[in-house]
C-alpha positions as CSV (number, residue, x, y, z in Angstrom):
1,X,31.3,26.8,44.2
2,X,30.3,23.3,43.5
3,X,32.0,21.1,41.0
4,X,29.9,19.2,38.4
5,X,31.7,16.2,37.2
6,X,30.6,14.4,33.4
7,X,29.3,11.2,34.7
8,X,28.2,10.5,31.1
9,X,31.6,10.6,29.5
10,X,32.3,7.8,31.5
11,X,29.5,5.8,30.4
12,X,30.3,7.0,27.1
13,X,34.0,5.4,27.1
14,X,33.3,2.1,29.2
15,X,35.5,-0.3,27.7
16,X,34.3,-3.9,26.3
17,X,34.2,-6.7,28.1
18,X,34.0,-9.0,25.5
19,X,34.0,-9.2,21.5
20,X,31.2,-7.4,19.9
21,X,30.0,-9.2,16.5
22,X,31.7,-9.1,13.5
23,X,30.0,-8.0,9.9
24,X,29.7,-11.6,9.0
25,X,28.5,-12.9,12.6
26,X,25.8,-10.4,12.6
27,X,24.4,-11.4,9.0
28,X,24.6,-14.7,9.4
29,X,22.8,-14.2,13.0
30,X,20.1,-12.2,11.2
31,X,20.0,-14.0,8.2
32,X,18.8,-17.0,11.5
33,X,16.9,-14.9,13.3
34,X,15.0,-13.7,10.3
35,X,14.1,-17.6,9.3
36,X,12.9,-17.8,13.5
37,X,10.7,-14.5,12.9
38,X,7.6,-16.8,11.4
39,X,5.5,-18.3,13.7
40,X,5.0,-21.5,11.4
41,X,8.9,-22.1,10.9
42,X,9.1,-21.8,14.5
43,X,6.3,-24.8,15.4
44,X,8.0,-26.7,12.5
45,X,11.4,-26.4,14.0
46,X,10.0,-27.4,18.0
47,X,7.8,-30.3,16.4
48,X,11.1,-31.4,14.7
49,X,13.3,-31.1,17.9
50,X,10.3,-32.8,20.2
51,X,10.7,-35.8,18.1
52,X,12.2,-38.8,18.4
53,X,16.0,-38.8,17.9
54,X,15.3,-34.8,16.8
55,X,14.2,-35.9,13.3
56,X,10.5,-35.8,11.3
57,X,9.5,-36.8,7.7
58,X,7.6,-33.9,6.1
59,X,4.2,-36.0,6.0
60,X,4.1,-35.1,9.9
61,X,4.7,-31.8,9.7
62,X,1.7,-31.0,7.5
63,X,-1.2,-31.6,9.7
64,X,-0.3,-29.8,13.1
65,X,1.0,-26.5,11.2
66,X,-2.9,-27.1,8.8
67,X,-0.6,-26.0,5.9
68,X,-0.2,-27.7,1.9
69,X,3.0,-29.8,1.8
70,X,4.3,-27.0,-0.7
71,X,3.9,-24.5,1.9
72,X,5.7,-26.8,4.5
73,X,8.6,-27.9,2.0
74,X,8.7,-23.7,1.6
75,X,9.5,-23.5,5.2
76,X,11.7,-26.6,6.1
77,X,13.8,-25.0,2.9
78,X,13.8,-21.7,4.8
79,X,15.3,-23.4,7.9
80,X,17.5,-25.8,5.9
81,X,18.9,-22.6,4.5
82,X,19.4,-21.0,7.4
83,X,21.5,-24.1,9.0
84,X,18.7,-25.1,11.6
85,X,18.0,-28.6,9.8
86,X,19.6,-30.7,7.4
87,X,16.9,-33.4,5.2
88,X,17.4,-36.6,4.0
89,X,15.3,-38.8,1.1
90,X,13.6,-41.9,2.2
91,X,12.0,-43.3,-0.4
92,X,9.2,-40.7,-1.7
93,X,9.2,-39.0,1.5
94,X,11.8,-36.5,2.9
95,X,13.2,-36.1,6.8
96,X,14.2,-33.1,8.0
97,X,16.2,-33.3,11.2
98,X,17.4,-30.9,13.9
99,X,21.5,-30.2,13.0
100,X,23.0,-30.6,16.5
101,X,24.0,-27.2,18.2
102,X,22.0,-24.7,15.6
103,X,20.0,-23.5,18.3
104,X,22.8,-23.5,21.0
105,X,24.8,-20.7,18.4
106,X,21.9,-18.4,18.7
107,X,21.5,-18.5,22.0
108,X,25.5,-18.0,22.9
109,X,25.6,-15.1,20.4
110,X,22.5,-13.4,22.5
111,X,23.7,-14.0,25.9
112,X,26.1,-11.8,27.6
113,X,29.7,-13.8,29.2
């Protein structure tokens, strides 16, 4: 008689090869991912990391997302929130620049070690 072995237990009980997320590393990594999930945050946040020095005032942001400057501030707020920029007041105007590393956390807490 032949003998069928469980190959799916073994699967079943394959032990981790590295630390899963915590509660508060998975909120705070959808709580990012969600601010990534617009199309318009995301051109906002690669026309503030292409340029110079990784920083943009919000009068250049406008025009290449075709959106008010209420609707842009709604979004730069969005990523500010979600610890992808940090802003600084120049006179009337307001720069939003790329915090170093933001991206880099997402990116480690997605790919396997």
């Amino acid at each position: 008689m032949l003998e069928v072995t469980d190959v799916s237990a073994a699967a079943c009980c394959a032990p981790l090869v590295r630390e899963p997320l915590t509660a508060g590393e998975a909120e705070q990594l959808a709580t990012s991912m969600k601010a990534l999930a617009d199309p318009t945050r995301l051109r906002l946040l690669s026309i503030v990391a292409a340029s110079e020095n990784a920083e943009a005032c919000v009068c250049d942001l406008i025009e290449p997302v075709g959106l008010s400057q209420p609707t842009v501030s709604h979004h730069l707020k969005v990523l500010m929130t979600a610890g992808f920029l940090e802003r600084s007041k120049r006179g009337t105007w307001a720069y939003y620049k790329l915090v170093p590393g933001a991206l880099d956390r997402i990116s480690q807490l997605l790919v396997a070690s």
